[in-house]
Residue frames as qw, qx, qy, qz and C-alpha x, y, z in Angstrom:
[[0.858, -0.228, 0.451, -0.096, -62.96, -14.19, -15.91],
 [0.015, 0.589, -0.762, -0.269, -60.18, -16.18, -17.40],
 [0.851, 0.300, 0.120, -0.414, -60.98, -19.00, -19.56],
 [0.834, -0.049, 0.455, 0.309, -58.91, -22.39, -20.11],
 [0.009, 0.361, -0.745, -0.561, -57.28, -22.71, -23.46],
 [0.017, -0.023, -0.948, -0.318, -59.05, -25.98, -24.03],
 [0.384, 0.453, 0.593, -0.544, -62.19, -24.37, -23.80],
 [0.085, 0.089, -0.625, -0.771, -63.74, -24.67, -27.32],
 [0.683, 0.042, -0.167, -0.709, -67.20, -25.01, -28.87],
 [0.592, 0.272, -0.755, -0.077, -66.46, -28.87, -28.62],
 [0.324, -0.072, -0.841, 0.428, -65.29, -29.30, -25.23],
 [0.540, 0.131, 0.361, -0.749, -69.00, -27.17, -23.82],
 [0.726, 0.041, -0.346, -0.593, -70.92, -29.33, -26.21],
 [0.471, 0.360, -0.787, 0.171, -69.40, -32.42, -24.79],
 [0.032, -0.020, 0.676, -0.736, -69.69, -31.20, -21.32],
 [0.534, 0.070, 0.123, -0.833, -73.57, -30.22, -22.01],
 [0.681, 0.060, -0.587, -0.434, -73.90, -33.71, -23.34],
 [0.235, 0.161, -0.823, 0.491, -72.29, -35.26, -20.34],
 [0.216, -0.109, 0.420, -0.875, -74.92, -33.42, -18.49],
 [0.789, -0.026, -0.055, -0.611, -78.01, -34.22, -20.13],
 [0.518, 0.291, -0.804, 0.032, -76.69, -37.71, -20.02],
 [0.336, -0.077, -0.879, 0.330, -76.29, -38.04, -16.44],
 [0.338, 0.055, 0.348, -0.873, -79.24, -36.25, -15.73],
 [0.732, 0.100, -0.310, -0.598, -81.08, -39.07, -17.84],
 [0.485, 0.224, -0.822, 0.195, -79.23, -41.94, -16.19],
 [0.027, 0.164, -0.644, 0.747, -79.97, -40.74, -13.05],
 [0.600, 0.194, 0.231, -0.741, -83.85, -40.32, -13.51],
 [0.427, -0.116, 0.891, 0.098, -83.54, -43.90, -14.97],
 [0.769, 0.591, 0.021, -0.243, -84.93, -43.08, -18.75],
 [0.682, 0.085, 0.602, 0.407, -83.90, -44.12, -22.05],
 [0.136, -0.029, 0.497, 0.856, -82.62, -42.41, -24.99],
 [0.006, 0.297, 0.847, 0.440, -85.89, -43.56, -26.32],
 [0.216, -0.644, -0.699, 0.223, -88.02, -42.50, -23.93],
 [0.023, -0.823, -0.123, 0.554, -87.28, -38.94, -23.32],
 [0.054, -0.055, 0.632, 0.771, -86.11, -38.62, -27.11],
 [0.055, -0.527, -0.647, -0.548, -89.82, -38.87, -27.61],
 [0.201, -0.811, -0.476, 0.273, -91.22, -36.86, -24.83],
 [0.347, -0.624, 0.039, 0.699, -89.37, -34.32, -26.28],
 [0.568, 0.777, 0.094, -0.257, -90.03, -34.40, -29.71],
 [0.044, 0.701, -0.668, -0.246, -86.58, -35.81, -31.03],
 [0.916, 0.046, -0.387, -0.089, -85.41, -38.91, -32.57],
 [0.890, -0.360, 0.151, 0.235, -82.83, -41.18, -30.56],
 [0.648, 0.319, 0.014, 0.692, -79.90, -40.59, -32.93],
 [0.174, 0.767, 0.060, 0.615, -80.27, -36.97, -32.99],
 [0.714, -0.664, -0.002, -0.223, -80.65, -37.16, -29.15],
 [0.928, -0.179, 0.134, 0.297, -77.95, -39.81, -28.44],
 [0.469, 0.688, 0.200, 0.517, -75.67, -37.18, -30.54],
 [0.196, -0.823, 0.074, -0.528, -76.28, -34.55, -28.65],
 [0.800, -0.591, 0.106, 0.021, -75.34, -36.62, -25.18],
 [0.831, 0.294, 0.171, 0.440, -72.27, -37.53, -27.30],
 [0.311, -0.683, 0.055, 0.659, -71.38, -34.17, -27.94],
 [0.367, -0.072, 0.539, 0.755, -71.36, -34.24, -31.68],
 [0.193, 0.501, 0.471, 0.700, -73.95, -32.05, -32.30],
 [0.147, -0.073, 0.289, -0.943, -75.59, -28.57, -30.87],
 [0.034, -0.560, -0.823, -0.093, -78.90, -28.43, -29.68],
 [0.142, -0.502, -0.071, -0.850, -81.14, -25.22, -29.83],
 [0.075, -0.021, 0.693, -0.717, -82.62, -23.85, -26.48],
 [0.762, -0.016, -0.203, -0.615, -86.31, -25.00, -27.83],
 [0.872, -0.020, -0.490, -0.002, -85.57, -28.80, -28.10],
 [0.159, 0.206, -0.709, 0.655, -82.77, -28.15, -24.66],
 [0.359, -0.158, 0.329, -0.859, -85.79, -26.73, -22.62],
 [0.883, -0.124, -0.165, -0.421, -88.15, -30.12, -23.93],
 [0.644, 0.238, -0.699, 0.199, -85.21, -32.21, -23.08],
 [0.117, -0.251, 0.458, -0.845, -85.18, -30.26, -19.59],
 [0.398, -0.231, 0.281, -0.842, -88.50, -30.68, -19.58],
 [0.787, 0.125, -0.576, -0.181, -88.80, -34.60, -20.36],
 [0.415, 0.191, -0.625, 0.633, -86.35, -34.82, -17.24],
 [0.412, -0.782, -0.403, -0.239, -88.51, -33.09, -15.02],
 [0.592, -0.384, -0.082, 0.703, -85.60, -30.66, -14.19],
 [0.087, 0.897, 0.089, -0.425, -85.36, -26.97, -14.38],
 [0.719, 0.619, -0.028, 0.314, -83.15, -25.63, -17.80],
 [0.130, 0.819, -0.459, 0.318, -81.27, -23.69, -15.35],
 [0.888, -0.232, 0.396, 0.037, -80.44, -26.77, -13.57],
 [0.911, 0.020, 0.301, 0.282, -78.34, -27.54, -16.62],
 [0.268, 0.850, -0.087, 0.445, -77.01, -24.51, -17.51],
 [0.213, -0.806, 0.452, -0.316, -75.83, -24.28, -13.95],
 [0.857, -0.312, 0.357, 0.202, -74.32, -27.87, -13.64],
 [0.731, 0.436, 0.083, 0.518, -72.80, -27.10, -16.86],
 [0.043, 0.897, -0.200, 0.391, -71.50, -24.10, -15.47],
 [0.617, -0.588, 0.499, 0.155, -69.71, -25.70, -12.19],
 [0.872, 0.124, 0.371, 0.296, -68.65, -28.53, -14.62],
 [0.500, 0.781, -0.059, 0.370, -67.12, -25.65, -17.06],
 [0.501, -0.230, -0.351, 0.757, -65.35, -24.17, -13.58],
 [0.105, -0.659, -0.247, -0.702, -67.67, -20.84, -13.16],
 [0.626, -0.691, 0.059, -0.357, -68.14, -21.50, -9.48],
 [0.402, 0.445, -0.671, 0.436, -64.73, -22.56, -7.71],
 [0.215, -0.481, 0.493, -0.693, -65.85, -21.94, -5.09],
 [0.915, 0.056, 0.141, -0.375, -68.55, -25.25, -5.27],
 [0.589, -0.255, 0.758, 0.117, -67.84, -28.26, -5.69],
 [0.506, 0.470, -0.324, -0.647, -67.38, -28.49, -9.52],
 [0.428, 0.165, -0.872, -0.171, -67.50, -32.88, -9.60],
 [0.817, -0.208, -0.303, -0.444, -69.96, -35.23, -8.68],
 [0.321, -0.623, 0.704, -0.110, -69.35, -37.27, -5.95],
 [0.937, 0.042, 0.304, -0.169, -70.40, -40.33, -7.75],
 [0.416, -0.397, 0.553, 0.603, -66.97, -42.17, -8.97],
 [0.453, 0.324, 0.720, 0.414, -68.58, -43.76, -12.21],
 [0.298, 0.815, 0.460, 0.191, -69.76, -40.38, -13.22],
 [0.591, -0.674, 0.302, 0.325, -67.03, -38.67, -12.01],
 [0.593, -0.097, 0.660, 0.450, -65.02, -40.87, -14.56],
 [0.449, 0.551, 0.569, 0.415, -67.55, -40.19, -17.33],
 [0.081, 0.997, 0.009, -0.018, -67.36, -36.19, -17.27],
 [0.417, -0.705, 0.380, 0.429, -63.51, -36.24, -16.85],
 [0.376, -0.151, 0.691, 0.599, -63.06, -38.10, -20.08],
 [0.473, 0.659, 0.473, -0.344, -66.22, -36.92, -21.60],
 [0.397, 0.878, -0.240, -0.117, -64.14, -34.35, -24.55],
 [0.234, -0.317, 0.887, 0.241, -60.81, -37.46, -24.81],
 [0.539, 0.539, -0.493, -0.419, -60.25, -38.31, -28.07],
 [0.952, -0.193, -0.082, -0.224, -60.37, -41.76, -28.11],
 [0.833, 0.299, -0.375, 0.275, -56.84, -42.13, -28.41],
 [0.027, -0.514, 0.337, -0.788, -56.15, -39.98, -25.34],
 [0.822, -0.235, -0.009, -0.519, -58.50, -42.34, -23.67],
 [0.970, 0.091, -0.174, 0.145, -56.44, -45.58, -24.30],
 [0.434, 0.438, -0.436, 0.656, -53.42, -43.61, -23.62],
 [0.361, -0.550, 0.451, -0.603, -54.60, -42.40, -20.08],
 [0.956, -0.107, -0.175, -0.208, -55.83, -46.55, -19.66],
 [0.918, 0.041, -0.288, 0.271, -52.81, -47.75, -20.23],
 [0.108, 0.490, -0.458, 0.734, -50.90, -45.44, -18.47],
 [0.748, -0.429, 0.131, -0.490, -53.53, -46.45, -15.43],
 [0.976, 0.042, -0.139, -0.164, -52.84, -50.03, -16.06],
 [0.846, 0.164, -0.285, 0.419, -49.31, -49.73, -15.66],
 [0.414, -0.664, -0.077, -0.618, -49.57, -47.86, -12.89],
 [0.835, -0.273, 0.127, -0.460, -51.10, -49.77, -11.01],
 [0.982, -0.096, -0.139, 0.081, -49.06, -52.74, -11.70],
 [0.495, 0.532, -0.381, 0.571, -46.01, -50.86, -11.57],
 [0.003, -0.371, 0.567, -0.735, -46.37, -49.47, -8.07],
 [0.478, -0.328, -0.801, -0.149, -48.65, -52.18, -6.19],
 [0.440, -0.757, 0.140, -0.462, -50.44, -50.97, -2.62],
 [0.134, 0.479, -0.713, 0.494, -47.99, -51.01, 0.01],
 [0.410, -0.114, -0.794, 0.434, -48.49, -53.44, 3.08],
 [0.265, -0.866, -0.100, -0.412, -50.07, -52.90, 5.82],
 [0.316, 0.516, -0.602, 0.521, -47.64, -52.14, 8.91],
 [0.642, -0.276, -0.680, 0.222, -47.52, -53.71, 11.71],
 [0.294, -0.892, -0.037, -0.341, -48.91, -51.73, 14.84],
 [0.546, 0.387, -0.436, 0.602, -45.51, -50.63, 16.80],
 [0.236, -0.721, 0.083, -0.646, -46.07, -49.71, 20.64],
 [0.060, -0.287, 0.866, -0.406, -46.32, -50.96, 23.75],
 [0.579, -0.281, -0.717, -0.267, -48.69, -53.90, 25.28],
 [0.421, -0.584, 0.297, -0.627, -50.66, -53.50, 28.50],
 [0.082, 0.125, -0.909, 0.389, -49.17, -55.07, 31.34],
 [0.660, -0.295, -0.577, -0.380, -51.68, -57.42, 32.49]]
């Protein structure tokens, strides 16, 4: 199997934060909350969602198991999300989370730069009309 370029030790940690992330959104905890059921602090946690630090497959597997989700559950969303399964759908269909995995590993300035580049967009090429329906009317 071929493997991006921009795959680095960075852009999986990222991704694996992404994950636990929205797998903690979703199941409506807090940092706090499953940082202790797991045996972590918040920072160290909140980090890890972040991407800026590794986490060992002990403390992964309490995080997993804080979540009440399998570890391969997140091994294998991090795997679509890496592109391992083409063949699946490898994006969420929710937008707002969606949004947050695409930009998860953008540098911040790469962030502001894709904004504004949105922003002016958008104003640059407003949505078109709609058109007026063109046919015939039934004779009455």
């Amino acid at each position: 199997m071929h493997f991006a370029y921009s795959e680095n030790a960075q852009v999986i940690r990222a991704a694996l934060g992404s994950v636990l992330r929205t797998r903690r959104e979703a199941a409506r905890r807090t940092l706090s909350e499953v940082a202790a059921e797991a045996g972590l602090s918040p920072a160290h946690l909140s980090e890890v969602e972040r991407g800026l630090k590794e986490i060992s497959t002990e403390r992964l597997v309490a995080v997993a198991h804080a979540l009440a989700i399998s570890p391969a559950g997140i091994y294998s969303e991090l795997a679509r999300l890496l592109g391992a399964e083409p063949d699946q759908r490898a994006w969420p269909e929710d937008p707002p989370v969606k949004l947050r995995l695409a930009t998860a590993s953008l540098p911040l300035e790469a962030l502001r730069s894709v904004a504004d580049f949105s922003a002016y967009l958008a104003m640059a090429n407003p949505p078109p009309k709609p058109k007026e329906r063109i046919g015939f009317t039934p004779r009455r």
